[in-house]
C-alpha positions as CSV (number, residue, x, y, z in Angstrom):
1,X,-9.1,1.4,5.4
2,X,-8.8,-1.9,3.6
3,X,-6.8,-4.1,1.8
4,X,-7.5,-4.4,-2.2
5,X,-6.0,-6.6,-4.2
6,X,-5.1,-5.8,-7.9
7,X,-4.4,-8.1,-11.2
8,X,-0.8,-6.9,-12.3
9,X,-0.2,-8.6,-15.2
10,X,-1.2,-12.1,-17.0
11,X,1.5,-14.2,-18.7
12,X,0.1,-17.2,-20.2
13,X,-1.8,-18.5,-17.6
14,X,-0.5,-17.4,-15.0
15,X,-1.7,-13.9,-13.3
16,X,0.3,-11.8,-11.1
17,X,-1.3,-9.8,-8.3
18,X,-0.2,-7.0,-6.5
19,X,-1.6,-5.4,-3.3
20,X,-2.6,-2.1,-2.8
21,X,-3.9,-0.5,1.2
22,X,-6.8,2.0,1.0
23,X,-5.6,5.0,3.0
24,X,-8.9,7.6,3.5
25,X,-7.8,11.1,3.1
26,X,-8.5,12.5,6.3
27,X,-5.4,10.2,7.9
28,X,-3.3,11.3,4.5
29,X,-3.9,14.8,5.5
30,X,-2.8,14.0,9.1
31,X,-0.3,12.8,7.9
32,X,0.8,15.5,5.5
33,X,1.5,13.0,2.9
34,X,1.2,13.8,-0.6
35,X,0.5,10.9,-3.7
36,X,3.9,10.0,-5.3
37,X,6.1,10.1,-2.1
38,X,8.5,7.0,-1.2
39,X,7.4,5.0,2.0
40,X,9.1,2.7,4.3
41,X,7.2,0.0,5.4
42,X,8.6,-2.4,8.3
43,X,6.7,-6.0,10.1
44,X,6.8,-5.6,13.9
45,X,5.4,-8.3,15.0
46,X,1.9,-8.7,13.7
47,X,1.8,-4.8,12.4
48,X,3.1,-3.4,9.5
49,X,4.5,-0.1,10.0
50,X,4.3,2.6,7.1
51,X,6.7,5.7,7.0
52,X,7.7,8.4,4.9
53,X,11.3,7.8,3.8
């Protein structure tokens, strides 16, 4: 799994970047998630926790 990190747009000079978390599809099918479903995601301390909504 890793972090990736994505131009967004560009506006002048200025470049917005979004971030994107590289999920392999064994722990998606674990999971029983499917691509286009909402998620929750909550800091608990030092963790981010990711849920289905």
């Amino acid at each position: 799994m890793y972090l990736q990190k994505q131009l967004s747009k560009k506006i002048g000079d200025k470049e917005y970047a979004k971030y994107v978390i590289v999920v392999p599809p064994k722990l998606i099918d674990k999971l029983k998630w499917k691509g286009g479903e909402e998620l929750e995601a909550e800091v608990k301390g030092d963790k981010l926790v990711i849920e289905k909504d």
